[in-house]
C-alpha positions as CSV (number, residue, x, y, z in Angstrom):
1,X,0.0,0.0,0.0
2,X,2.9,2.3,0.4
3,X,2.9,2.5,-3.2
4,X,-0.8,1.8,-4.2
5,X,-2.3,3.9,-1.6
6,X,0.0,6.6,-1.3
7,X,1.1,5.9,2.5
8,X,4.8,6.2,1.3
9,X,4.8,9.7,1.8
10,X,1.8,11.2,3.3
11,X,0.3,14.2,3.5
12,X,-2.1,14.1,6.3
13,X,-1.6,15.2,10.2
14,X,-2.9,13.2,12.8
15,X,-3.1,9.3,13.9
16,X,-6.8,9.6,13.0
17,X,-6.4,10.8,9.2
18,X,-3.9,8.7,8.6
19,X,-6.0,5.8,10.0
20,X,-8.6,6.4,7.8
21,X,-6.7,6.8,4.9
22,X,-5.6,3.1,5.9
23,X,-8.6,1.8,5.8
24,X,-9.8,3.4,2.7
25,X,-6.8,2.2,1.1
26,X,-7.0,-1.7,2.1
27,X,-10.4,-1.5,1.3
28,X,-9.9,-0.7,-2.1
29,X,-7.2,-2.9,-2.6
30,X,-9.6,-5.8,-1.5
31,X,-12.3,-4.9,-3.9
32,X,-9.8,-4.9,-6.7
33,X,-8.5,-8.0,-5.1
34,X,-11.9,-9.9,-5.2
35,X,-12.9,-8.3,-8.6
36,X,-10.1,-9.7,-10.4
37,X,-10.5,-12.9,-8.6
38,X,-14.2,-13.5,-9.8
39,X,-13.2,-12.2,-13.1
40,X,-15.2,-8.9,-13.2
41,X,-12.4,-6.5,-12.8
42,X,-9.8,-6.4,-15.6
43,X,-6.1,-5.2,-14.5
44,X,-5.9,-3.8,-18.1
45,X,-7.3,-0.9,-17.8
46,X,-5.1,0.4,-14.9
């Protein structure tokens, strides 16, 4: 996710912002995970 997500270097102040931008971040990556895996979602176009 450092790289995905943009957690590498971030922008936000705060333990709270930062958490949430976690989350937001894994859970992306897990419906892009499960899409691919069912075969709806196409890396392709990324």
């Amino acid at each position: 996710l450092k790289t995905v997500g943009g957690l590498r270097k971030t922008k936000l102040i705060g333990r709270a912002k930062l958490s949430a931008q976690l989350l937001l971040g894994f859970s992306v990556y897990n419906l892009i995970r499960l899409g691919s895996l069912s075969g709806w979602w196409r890396g392709a176009h990324v």
